[in-house]
C-alpha positions as CSV (number, residue, x, y, z in Angstrom):
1,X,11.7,11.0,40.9
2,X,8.6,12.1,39.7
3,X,9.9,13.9,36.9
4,X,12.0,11.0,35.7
5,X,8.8,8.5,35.9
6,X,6.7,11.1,33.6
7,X,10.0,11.3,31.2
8,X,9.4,7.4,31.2
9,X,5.9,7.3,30.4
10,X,6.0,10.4,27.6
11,X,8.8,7.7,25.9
12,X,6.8,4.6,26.4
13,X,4.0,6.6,24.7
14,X,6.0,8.0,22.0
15,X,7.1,4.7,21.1
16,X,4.0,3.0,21.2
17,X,2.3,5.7,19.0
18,X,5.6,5.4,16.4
19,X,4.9,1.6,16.4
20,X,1.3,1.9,16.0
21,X,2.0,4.4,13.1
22,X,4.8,2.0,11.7
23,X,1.9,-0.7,11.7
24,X,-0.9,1.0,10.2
25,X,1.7,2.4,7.4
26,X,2.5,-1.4,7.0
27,X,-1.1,-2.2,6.6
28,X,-2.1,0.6,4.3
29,X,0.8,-0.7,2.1
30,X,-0.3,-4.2,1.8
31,X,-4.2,-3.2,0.7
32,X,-2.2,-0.7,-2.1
33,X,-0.2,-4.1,-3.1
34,X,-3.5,-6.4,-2.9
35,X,-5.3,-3.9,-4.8
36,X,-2.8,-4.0,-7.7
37,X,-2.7,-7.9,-7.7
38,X,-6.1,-7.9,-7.8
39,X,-6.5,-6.1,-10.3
40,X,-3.8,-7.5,-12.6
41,X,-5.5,-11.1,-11.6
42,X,-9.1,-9.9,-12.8
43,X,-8.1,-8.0,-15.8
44,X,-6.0,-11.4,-16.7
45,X,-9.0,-13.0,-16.4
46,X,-11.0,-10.8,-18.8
47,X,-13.2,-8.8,-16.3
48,X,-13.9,-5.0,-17.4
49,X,-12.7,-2.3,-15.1
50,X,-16.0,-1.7,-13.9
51,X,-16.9,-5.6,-13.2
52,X,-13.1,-5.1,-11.4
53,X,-14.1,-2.5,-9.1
54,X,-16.7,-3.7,-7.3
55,X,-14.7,-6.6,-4.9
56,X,-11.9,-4.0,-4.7
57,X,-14.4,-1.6,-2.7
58,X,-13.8,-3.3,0.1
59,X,-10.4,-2.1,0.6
60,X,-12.0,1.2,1.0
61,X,-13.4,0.3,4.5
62,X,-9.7,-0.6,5.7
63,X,-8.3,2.9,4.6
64,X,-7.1,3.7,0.8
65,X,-9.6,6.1,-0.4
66,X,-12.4,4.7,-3.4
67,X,-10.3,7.5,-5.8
68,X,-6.7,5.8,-5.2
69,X,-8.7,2.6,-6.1
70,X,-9.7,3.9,-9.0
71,X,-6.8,5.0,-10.0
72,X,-5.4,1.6,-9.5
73,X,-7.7,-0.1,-11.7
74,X,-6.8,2.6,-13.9
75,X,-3.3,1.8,-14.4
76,X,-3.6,-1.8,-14.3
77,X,-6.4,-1.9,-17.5
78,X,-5.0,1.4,-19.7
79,X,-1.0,1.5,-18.4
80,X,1.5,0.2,-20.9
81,X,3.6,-0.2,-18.4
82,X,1.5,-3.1,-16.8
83,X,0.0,-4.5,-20.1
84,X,2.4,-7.9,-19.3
85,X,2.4,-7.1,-15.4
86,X,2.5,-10.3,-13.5
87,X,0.4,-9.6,-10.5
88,X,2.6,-10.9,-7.4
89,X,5.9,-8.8,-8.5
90,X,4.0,-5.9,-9.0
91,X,2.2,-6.1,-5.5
92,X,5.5,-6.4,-4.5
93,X,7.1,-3.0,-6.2
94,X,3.9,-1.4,-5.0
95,X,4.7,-2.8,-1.3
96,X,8.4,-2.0,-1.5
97,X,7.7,1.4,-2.9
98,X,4.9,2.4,-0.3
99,X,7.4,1.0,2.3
100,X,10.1,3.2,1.4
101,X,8.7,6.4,-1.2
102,X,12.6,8.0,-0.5
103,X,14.4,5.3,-1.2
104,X,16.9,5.3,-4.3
105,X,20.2,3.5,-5.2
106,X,23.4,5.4,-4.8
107,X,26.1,5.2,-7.6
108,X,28.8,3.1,-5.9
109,X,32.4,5.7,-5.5
């Protein structure tokens, strides 16, 4: 009986811990897409990269690194492929993307 209940509680914490890492995935991949809105939005509203930068730091503190910021701004401002980005859809593809890095369509048979 003993065996069973520590069985029990090694689940329950697995689970929680898998949860807790499904979360904080979650939440790392909503900054990624706010930063990328944000960016779009300031850039949009004729702000340099480096004027863009500083209210995006702030995402630092809640986990993406100042590089992968950066980086970000990067695309957003010297990127061809977001010169006409609207900023909501591509928060979104950032979100989806983060949410699921494997994921790819399948040819249908």
């Amino acid at each position: 009986m003993k065996k069973i209940k520590q069985i029990s509680l090694l689940l329950v914490m697995l689970t929680y811990l898998s949860l807790t890492q499904a979360k904080d995935n979650q939440q790392i991949c909503i900054y990624k897409s706010a930063v990328i809105s944000i960016a779009i939005a300031e850039r949009n509203s004729g702000m340099s990269p480096q004027e863009a930068l500083p209210p995006l730091k702030r995402f630092a503190k809640d986990g993406l690194s100042l590089d992968w910021i950066k980086k970000a701004i990067n695309l957003v401002y010297f990127n061809s492929a977001f010169t006409n980005a609207n900023g909501e859809v591509a928060g979104n593809q950032v979100y989806n993307q983060c949410m699921r890095p494997d994921f790819e369509y399948k040819p249908l048979k």
